[in-house]
N, C-alpha and C positions, 0 to 999 in steps of 0.2 A: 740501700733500697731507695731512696730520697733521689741516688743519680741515676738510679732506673729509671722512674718516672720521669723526673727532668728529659733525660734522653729520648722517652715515648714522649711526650709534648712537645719536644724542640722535631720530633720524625711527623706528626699530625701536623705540626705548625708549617714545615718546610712541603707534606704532600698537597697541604690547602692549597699552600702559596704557587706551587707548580699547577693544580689544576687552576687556580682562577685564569693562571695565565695563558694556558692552552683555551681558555673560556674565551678570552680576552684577544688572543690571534685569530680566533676562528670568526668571532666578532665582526677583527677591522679585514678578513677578507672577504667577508660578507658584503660588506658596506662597500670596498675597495669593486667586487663582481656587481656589485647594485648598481654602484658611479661609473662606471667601466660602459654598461649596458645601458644608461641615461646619458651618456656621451657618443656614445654609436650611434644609436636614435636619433639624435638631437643632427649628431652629422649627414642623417641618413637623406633626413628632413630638408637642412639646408640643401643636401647636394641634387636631390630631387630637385627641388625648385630652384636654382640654378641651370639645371638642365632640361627639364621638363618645361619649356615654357608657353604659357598659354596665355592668349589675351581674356582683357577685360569682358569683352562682347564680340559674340563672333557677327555675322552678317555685314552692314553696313557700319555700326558702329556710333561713334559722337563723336566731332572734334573738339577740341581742347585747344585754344590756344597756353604757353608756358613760358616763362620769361627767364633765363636763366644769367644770372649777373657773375661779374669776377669772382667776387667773393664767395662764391658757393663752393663748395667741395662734392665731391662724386655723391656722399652720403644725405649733403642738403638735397642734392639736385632727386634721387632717391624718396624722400620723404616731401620733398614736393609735389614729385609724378604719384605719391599713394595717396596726398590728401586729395588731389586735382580729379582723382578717378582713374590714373591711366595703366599704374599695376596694382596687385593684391597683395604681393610680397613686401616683405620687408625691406627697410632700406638696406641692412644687411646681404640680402640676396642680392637687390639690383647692383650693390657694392662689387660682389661675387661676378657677377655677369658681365660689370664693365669692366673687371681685371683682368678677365680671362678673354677679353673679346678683341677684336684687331684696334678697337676704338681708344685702348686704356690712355689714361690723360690728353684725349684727342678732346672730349668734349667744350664747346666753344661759346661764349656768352652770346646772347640774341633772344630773338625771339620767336618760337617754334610754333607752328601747328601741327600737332599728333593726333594720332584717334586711338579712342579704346579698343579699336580692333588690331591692334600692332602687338607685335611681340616687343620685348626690351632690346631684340639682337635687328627689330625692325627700326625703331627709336633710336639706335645709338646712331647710326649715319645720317639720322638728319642733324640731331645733336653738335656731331662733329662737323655740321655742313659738309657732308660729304653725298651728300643726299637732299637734293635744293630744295624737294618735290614738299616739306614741311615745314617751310622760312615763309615769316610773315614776309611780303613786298612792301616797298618803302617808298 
């Protein structure tokens, strides 16, 4: 009688143990579909604004002159033109923009004048001086 019982609590103990873990899968694919659909989003976001791109001020605009040195990398040059006023996005985005743009590591040290009415795919060819029409004269 003693390993009957035994036997019914070792059968209780082994169907807890499988339900916690069906509890426990259902869980982490929960959380897996949560993370899954906050990373879509998130991509959805960046690629919008990668693509979508729109100036700071439409009509006439502000100039800005910007000084861009050796030492800057795509992402300073990025986070310079959002504190200056000249994008709204992140430097991440503008990152995104000059990858994908004919300009990528074209960008060239000097000294620009931009407006906030320019797009980023307007900005990179003066950037690159390919585009003279936004070089300080010397």
């Amino acid at each position: 009688m003693a390993e009957t019982q035994e036997k019914k609590k070792d059968a209780g103990y082994r169907a807890a143990v499988r339900g916690a873990k069906g509890v426990l899968r259902i869980l982490i694919y929960i959380c897996l579909a949560l993370f899954l659909i906050f990373l879509g989003r998130q991509a959805y976001t960046v690629a919008y604004q990668v693509f979508n791109q729109q100036p700071v001020e439409t009509g006439e605009g502000r100039e800005i002159t910007v000084t861009v040195t050796d030492d800057m990398s795509v992402m300073d040059v990025g986070k310079m033109l959002r504190e200056r006023g000249l994008i709204e996005t992140s430097p991440l985005v503008f990152w995104f923009q000059e990858l994908l743009s004919e300009y990528h590591n074209d960008i060239l040290p000097g000294e620009y004048v931009l407006n906030t009415n320019q797009t980023v795919d307007e900005m990179l060819p003066v950037l690159a001086q390919e585009d003279t029409e936004g070089e300080e004269e010397s």
